[in-house]
Structure formats: structure tokens, C-alpha cells
N, C-alpha and C positions, 0 to 999 in steps of 0.2 A: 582537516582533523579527522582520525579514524571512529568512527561512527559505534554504537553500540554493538555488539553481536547479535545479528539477525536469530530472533526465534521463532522456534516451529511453527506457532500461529500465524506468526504473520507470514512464513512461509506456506500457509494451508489457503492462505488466501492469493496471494501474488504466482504459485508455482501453477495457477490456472491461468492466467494472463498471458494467454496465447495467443500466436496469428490467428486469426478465424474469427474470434469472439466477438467481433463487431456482427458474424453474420448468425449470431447467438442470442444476444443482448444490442438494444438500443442507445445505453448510453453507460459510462463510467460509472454512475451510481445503482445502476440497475444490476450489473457483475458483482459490485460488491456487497448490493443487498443479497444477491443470489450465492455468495461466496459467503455471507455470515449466517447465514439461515440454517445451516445443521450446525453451527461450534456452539458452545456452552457459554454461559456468560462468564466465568472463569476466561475461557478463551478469549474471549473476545474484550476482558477489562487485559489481557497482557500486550494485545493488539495495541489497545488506547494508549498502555500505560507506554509503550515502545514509541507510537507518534507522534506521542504528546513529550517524548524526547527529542525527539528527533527534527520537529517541528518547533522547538523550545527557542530557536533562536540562535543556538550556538555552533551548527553545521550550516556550512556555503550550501550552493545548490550541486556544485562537485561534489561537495564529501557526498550528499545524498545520489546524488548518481551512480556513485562507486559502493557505495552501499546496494542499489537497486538490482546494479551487474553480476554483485555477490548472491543475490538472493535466488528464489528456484525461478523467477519470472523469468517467460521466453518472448517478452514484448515490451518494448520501451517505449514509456511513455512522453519520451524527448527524442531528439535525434540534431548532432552537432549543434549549434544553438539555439532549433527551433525546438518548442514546447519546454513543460518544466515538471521534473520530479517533483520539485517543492509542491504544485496544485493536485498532482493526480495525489501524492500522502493527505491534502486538505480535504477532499473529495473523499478518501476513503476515512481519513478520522471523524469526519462529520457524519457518514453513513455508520461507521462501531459508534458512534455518542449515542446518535437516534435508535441503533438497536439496543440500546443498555436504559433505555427510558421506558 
């Protein structure tokens, strides 16, 4: 199933998700606290409101992968069946919730 239309915010965050970042940041929650620290809360509720669709239940882990591919990201956080898009979007909607508290 074809997946929402990726928007800007969540491209402001994911189009830094590059090779390298591991020798930047310590862990997946740590990029994305440091990838939501200058957006607005504005920003950062269209974030939510996007993974909280997307996460809703109603896309496979394929649609989100092909959704991931479309986005400005130049780092995958699966690779042929190992890992999952599903947990890195949990990971990052958990980290937009706690900064909207």
C-alpha cells in the first residue's frame, strides 16, 4: 500500500541519516534528539502526526521501506531482511513524543 506523502519535516530529520553518523552520535536516539533540537513544535507535531500514521497499523514493513527509499535519507536502517524500518520510525516517534512533553 502506497504510504503517505513524505513531508518536509520528516525530511529535515531523516535527509541527515547518513554513512558516517555512527562516528557522530552513539545511538539512534541520540541523532534524533540532535535532529529535533532546532524544529519548532509545529514541526515536530507534523513529524508525529506522519508516524503516528504510518506506524498506525495499516502499512507492511515494505510499504515503509519504500517509503524510507523515497525520502532524503542516505542510510538504511534495514538491509534485505535484516533490521527493520518499522523500529527505527518507533525509535524516532518516541524521541518527537518526549520532545513535545
Amino acid at each position: 500500500m502506497k504510504t503517505p506523502p513524505i513531508p518536509e519535516e520528516f525530511n529535515m530529520i531523516v535527509g541527515s541519516y547518513v554513512s558516517g553518523i555512527e562516528g557522530i552520535v552513539s545511538s539512534e536516539e541520540e541523532f534524533f534528539d540532535m535532529m529535533l533540537d532546532p524544529m519548532t513544535i509545529a514541526q515536530r507535531k507534523v513529524v508525529k502526526d506522519y508516524l503516528d500514521e504510518l506506524l498506525g497499523g495499516k502499512y507492511a514493513e515494505d510499504d515503509l521501506r519504500v517509503m524510507w527509499r523515497a525520502s532524503e535519507a542516505r542510510l538504511l536502517p534495514f538491509w534485505g531482511d535484516e533490521g527493520s524500518c518499522a523500529e527505527c520510525l518507533e525509535t524516532m516517534r518516541s524521541r518527537v513524543a518526549a520532545s513535545l512533553e
